[in-house]
C-alpha positions as CSV (number, residue, x, y, z in Angstrom):
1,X,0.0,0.0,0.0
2,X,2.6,2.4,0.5
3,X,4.6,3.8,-2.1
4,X,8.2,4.2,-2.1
5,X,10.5,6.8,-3.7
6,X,13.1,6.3,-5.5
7,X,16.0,5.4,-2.9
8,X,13.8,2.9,-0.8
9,X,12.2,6.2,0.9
10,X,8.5,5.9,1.8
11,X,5.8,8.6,0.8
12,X,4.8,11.2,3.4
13,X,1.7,12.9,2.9
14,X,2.5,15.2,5.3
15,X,6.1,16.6,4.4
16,X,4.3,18.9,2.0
17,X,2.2,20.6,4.9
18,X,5.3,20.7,7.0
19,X,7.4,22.7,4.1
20,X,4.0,25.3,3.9
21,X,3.8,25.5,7.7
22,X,8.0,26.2,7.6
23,X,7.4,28.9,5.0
24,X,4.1,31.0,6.4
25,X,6.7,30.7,10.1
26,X,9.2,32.3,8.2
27,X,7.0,34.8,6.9
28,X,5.1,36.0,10.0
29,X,8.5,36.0,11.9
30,X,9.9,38.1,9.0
31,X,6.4,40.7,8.8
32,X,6.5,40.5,13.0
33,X,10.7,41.6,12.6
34,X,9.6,44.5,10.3
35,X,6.7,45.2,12.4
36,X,8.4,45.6,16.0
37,X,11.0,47.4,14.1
38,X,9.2,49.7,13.5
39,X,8.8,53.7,15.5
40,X,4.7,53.0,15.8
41,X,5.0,50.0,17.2
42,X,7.5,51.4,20.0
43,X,5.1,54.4,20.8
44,X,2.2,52.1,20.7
45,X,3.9,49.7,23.3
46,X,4.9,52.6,25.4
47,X,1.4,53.9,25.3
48,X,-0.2,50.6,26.7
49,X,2.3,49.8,29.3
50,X,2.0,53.3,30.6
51,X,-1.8,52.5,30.3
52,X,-1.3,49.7,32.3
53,X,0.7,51.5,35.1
54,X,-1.4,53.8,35.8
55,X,-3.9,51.3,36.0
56,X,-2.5,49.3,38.6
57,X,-1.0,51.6,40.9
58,X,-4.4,51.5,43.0
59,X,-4.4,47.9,43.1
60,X,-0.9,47.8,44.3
61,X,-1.1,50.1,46.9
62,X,-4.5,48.3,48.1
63,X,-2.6,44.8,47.8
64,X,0.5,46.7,50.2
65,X,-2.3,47.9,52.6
66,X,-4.0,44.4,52.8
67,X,-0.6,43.1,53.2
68,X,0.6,44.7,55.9
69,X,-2.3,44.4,58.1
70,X,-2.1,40.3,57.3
71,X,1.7,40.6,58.2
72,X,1.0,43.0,61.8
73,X,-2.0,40.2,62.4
74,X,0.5,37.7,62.6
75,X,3.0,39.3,64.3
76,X,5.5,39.5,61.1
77,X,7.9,42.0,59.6
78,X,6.6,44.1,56.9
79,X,9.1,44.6,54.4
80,X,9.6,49.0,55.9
81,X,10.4,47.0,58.8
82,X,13.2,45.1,57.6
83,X,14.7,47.7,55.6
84,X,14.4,49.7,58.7
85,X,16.2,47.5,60.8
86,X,18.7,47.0,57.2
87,X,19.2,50.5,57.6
88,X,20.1,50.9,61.5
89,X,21.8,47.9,61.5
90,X,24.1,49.4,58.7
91,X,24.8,52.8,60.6
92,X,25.6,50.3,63.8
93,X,28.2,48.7,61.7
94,X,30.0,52.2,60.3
95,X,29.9,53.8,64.0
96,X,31.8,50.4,65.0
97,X,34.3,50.7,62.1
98,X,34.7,53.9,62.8
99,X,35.5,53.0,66.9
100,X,38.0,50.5,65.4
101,X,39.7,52.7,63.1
102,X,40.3,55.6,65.9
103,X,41.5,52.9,68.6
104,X,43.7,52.1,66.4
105,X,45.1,55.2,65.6
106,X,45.0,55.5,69.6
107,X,47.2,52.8,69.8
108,X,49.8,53.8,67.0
109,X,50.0,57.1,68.9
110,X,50.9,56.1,72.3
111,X,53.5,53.4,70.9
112,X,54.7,56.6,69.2
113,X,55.2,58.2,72.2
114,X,56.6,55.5,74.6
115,X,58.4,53.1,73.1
116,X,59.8,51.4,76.0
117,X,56.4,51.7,78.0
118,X,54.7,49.3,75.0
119,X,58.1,47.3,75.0
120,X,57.7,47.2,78.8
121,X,53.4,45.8,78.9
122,X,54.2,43.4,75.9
123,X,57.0,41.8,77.9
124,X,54.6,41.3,81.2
């Protein structure tokens, strides 16, 4: 029943459909290239995604309110907590690097000065 080709190959009905499906791909990725390309497309993109952001910025800041409440219900940070506590624990860390850097200019200064006093406490 089937019918072969000339080098033993069998007949696929279905190899033509696949070579007019590869060429309408081609062209609608070719005519989509040109189209994207293209300075209307940008401004019309822009114009829907600012659409889009303006349309949501009430939901988001009712989705931030609802969270929050959920979060102080059950006794969890909210995320101005943590970057709170980010922030302070930050300024903690620079006022203790600065400590450190002055004790040890503290310390170059009096070995500056006595010599034989450090010589005399490291030996001890």
């Amino acid at each position: 029943m089937s019918e072969t080709k000339s080098e033993g190959e069998s007949f696929n009905p279905f190899e033509a459909w696949r070579g007019i499906r590869d060429a309408s791909m081609d062209a609608w990725a070719k005519a989509m290239v040109e189209a994207v390309k293209s300075e209307d497309y940008a401004k019309a993109s822009g114009a829907m995604l600012d659409a889009y952001l303006t349309a949501s910025i009430p939901f988001r800041e009712m989705l931030e309110r609802t969270m929050g409440q959920a979060l102080q219900q059950v006794n969890m940070p909210s995320r101005a907590d943590v970057s709170g506590l980010a922030e302070r624990l930050t300024n903690v860390e620079m006022r203790l690097d600065d400590l450190d850097a002055k004790l040890d200019e503290i310390v170059k200064s009096l070995a500056k000065l006595s010599p034989a006093a450090s010589t005399r406490a490291k030996s001890k």
